[in-house]
C-alpha positions in Angstrom: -39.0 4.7 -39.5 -39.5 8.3 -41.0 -38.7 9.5 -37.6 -35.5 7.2 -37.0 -34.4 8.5 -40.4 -34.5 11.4 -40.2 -33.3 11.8 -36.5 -29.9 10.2 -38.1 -30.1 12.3 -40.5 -30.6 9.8 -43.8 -34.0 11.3 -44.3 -32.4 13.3 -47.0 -30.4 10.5 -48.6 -34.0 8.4 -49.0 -35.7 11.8 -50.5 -33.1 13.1 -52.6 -30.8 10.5 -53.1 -27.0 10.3 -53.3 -24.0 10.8 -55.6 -22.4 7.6 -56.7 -19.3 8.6 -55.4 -21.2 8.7 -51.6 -22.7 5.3 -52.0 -20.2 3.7 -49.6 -20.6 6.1 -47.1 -24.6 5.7 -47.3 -24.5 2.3 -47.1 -21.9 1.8 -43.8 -24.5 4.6 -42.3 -27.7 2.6 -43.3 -26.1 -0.9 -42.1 -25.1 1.4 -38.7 -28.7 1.9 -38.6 -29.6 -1.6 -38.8 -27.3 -3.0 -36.7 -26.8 -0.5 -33.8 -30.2 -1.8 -32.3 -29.3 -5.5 -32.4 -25.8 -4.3 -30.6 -27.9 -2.7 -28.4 -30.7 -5.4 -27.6 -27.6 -7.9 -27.1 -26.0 -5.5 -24.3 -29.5 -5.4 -22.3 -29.6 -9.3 -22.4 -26.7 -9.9 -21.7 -26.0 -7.3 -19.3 -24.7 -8.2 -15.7 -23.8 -6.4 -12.4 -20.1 -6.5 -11.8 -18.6 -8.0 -8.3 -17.6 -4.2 -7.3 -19.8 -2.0 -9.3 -22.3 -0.4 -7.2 -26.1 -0.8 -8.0 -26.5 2.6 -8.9 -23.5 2.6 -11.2 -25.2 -0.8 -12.8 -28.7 0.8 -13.2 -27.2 3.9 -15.0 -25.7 1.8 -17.0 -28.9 -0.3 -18.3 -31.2 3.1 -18.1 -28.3 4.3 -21.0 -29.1 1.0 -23.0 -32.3 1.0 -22.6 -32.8 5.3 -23.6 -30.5 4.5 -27.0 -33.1 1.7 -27.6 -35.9 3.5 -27.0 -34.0 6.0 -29.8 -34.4 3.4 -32.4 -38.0 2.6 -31.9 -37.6 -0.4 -29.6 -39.7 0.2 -26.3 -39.3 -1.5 -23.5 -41.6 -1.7 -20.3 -40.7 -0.9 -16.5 -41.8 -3.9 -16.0 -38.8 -5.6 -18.3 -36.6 -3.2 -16.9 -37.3 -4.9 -13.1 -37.4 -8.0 -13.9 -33.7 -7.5 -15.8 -32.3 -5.7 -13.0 -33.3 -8.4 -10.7 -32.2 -11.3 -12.3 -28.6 -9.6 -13.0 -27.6 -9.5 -9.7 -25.0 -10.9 -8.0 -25.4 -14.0 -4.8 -25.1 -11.1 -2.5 -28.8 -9.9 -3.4 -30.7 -13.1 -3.4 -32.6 -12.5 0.1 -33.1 -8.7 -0.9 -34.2 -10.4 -4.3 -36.8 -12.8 -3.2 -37.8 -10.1 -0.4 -38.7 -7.7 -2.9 -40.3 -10.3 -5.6 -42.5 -11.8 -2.7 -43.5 -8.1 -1.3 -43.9 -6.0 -4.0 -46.3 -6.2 -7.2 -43.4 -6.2 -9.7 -45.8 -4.9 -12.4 -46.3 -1.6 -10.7 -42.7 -1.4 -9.2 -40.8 1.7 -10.8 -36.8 1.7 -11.4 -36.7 4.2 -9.2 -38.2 2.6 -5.9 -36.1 -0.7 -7.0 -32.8 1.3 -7.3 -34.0 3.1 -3.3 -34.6 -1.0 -2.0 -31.3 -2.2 -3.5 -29.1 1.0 -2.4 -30.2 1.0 0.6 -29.5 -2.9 1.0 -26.0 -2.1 -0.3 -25.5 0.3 2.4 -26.3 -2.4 4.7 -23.6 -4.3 3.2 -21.7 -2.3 3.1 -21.7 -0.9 7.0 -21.9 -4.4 7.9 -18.7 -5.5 6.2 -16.7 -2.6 7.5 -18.2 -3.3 10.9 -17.0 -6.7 10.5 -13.4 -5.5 9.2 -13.4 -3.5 12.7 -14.0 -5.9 14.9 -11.2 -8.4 13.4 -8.9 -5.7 13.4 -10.0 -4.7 16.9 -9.0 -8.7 18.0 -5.9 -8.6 16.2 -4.6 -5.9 18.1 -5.8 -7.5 21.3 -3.9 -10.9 20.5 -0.6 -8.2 20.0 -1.1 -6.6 23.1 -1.9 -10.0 25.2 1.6 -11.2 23.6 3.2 -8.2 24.7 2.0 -8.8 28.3 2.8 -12.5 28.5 6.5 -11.3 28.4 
């Protein structure tokens, strides 16, 4: 707690105490320094990948959480950290999901080489969607040109 303290700087205000007229302002910083980690464990819970946020986007975004956390004394494992990103995924990762749960030794599986599998499975979906959006565009100009002949 020392360390929190005085990495917020309220070190001094435990030590030396405060003016009367300052006690407001000590207390809204002390119940910041209360609550800011609950806020904080409540965004890694609840925490989701968005339909068109990109994985690496979304792992940024739980590394950030889970740094500030780490700020305020509250460690948390690789191993939480996998098993959050996993399960926060949308439909479109379920194969790439259970390929990586049943392949992998999740307890020794970094962010990093989770964020490389899922990336590159992105760019899969990716190039396969637009291949997809080529093709039916690529038909659709055939039916026009077919009409065309036919009169």
């Amino acid at each position: 707690m020392h360390k929190l303290f005085k990495s917020k700087d309220l070190w001094e205000l435990i030590e030396n105490g405060y003016e009367e007229s300052d006690k407001e302002n000590c207390k809204k910083r002390f119940k910041a320094i209360i609550l800011h980690p609950a806020t904080l464990r409540h965004d890694f819970e609840t925490t989701q990948i968005k339909n068109n946020e990109s994985v690496q986007n979304f792992i940024i975004n739980v590394v950030g959480v889970i740094n500030q956390m780490e700020i305020f004394g509250e460690p948390i494992t690789n191993q939480v950290v996998v098993a959050k990103v996993l399960q926060s995924l949308i439909s479109l990762f379920d194969y790439i999901v259970v390929t990586i749960e049943e392949s992998k030794d999740l307890s020794k599986l970094t962010v990093e080489e989770l964020s490389g599998s899922l990336q590159a499975h992105e760019a899969y979906l990716n190039r396969s969607s637009e291949e997809m959006e080529e093709k039916a565009l690529h038909v659709k100009s055939e039916g026009a040109s077919t009409r065309e002949f036919d009169k």
